[in-house]
C-alpha positions in Angstrom: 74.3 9.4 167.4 74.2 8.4 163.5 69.9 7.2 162.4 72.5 3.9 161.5 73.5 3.3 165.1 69.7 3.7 166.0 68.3 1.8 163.7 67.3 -1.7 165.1 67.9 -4.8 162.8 65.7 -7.7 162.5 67.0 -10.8 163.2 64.7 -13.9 163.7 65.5 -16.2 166.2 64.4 -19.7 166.8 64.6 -20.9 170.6 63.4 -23.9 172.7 60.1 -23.8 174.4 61.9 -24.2 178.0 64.5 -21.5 177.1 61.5 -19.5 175.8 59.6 -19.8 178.9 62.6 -19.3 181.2 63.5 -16.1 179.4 59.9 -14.4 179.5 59.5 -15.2 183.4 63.4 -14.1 184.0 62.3 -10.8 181.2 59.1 -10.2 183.6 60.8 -10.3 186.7 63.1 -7.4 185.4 60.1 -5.6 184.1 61.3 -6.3 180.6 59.8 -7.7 177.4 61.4 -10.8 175.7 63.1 -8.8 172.7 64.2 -6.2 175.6 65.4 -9.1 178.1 67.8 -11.2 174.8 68.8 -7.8 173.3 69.9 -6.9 177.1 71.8 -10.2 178.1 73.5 -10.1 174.2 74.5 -6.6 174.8 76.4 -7.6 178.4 78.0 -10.8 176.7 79.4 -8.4 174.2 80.6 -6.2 177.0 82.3 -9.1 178.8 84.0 -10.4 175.5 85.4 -7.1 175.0 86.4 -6.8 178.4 87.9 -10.1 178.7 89.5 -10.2 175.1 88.0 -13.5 174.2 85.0 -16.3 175.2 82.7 -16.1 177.3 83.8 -18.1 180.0 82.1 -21.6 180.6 81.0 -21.7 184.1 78.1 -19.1 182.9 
């Protein structure tokens, strides 16, 4: 792997405090930090749009 594929970008991100606090309790119950738990669920919607050729579908 190329140091540009590991290299991690910086991206700030500004969130609800309920969407906040869901994602840290949902990021502790999979034994994840908060950067760890929305880089994880963005890297499976990327998957699924690949996958599916399109949207995410809406009844996520």
């Amino acid at each position: 792997m190329a140091d540009s594929e590991k290299a991690k970008k910086q991206v700030p991100l500004r969130i609800s405090a309920s969407l906040w606090n869901d994602l840290s309790q949902w990021a502790e119950d999979e034994f994840r930090s908060i950067n760890g738990q929305i880089e994880y669920l963005l890297t499976e919607c990327v998957k699924q749009h690949k996958k599916n050729g399109g949207t995410v579908p809406k009844d996520l």
